[in-house]
N, C-alpha and C positions, 0 to 999 in steps of 0.2 A: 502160089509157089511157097514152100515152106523154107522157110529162112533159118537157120543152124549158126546162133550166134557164136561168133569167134573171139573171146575174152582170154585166150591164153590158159583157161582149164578146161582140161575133158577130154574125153575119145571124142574127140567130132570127128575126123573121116570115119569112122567103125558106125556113125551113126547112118552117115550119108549113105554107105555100102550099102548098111539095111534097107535104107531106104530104094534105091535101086531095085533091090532085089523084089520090090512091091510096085514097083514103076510108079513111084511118089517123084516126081519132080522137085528137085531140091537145091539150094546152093549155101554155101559159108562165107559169111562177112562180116565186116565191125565198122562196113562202111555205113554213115548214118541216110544217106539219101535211099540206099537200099532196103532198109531196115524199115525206113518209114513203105516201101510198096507190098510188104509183106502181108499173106494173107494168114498165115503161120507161123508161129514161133518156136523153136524147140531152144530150151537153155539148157545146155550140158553142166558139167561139173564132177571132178571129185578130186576128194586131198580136204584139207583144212577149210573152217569156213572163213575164216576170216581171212584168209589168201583168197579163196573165191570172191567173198564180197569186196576187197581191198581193188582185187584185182577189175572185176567188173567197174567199179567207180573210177578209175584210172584210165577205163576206156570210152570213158563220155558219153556212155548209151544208155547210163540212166533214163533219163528226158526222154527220150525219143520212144524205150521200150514202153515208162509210164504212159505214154500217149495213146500208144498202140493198143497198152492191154487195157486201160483205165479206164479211155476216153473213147475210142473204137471199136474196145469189145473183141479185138484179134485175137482168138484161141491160142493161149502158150503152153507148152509143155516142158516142165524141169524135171532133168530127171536125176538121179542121187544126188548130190551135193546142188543142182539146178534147183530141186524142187526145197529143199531146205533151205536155201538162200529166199524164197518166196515166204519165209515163216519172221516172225521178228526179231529173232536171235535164236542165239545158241549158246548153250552153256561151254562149247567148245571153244570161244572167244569169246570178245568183246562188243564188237561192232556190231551195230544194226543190223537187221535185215531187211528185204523190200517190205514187208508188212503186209503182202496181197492175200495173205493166206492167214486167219486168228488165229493163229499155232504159236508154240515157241520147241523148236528144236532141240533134245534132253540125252543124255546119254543112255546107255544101258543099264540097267541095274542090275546090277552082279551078284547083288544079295538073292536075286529070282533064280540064276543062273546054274544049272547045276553043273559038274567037273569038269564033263565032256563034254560043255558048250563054252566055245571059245568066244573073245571079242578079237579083229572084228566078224560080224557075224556075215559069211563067203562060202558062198555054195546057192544051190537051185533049194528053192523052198515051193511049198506047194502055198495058193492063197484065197481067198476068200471077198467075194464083190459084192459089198454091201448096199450098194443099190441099182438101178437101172438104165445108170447111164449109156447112153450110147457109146460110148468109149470103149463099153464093153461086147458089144454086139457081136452077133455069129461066135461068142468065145464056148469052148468047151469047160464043159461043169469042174473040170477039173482042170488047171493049170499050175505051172508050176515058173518062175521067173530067176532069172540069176542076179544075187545079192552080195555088193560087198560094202559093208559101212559101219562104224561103231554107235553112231546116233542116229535118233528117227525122230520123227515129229509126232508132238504131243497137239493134237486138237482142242480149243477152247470149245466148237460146236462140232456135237459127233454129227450133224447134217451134211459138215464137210469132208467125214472122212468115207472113201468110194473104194478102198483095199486094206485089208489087215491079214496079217502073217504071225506064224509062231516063233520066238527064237529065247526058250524058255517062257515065255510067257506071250500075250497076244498084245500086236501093239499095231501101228498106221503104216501101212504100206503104200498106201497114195491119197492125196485128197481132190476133193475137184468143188472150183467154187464158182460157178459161172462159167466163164470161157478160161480159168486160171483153171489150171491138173498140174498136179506133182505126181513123180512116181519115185519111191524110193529103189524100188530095183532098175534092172539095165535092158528097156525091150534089145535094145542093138545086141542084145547079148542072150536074149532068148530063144532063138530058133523060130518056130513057129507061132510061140504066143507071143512074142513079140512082136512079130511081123503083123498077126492080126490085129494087135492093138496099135502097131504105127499104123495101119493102112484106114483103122476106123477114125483115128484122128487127124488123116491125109482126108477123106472120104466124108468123111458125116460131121465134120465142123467147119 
């Protein structure tokens, strides 16, 4: 059952939807005994990080997520401000981040940017899968995801990063480090690439 943590940020019903529409069985909670039966984890997010990660720390599921993803090996998926909260910071705040991912979260740089590219950067982009994860399976060669976020994560080890996109220049559109994925865009918001990428990590993790 994939588990859609409930911390007070995120579209979580828009996620659950999608997931439906893939007949992925799913539920939302921040209860901790449930959390612990999960075989799946999806972390939402978006807005500021450090309201995410303030916020998540105030709902006592640290311990219980570390458990799941650290020590059991539970496939999570963060996705925009989800999967940044997975990196060690952000230049957007202050606060830590979980650290599960060698990244650090960095804003855009606007000196790459040319007129007509705004921050933050919202709209469908097209993207690029640089390696063979299953995550990626049955995708077509060409996809395209919908983005809205002023910061992305920067990679310590390019091994970890599984998606890159352009927006002025090329940067980390998702990492995947073991059973830990981040996706900087919104599958719930994709249509059909979305759909096939929630259904291959309902499916083949």
């Amino acid at each position: 059952m994939i588990t859609i943590i409930d911390y007070g940020v995120g579209n979580i019903k828009s996620i659950q939807n999608m997931l439906k529409k893939i007949s992925a069985p799913s539920f939302i909670t921040n209860d901790i005994k449930k959390i612990a039966q999960a075989t799946h984890i999806i972390l939402p997010g978006v807005g500021h990080f450090d309201h995410g990660m303030k916020k998540l720390i105030e709902s006592g599921l640290l311990e219980i997520l570390s458990k799941k993803v650290l020590i059991e090996k539970v496939p999570i998926l963060g996705i925009c401000l989800g999967a940044q909260l997975l990196t060690r910071g952000s230049e957007e705040g202050d606060c830590e981040g979980l650290g599960w991912i060698d990244a650090y979260t960095i804003k855009f740089d606007n000196s790459k940017l040319t007129d007509n590219l705004k921050i933050p950067h919202m709209g469908w982009s097209d993207v690029s899968f640089i390696n063979e994860a299953k995550l990626f399976s049955n995708m077509p060669k060409e996809c395209r995801f919908y983005f809205v976020h002023s910061y992305h994560i920067k990679c310590d080890n390019v091994k970890d990063i599984a998606v890159t996109t352009e927006h002025g220049y090329q940067f980390t559109a998702g990492v995947i480090k073991d059973n830990i994925i981040g996706m900087q865009f919104h599958p719930e918001k994709s249509h059909k690439f979305g759909m096939q990428l929630l259904r291959n990590f309902a499916k083949k993790y």
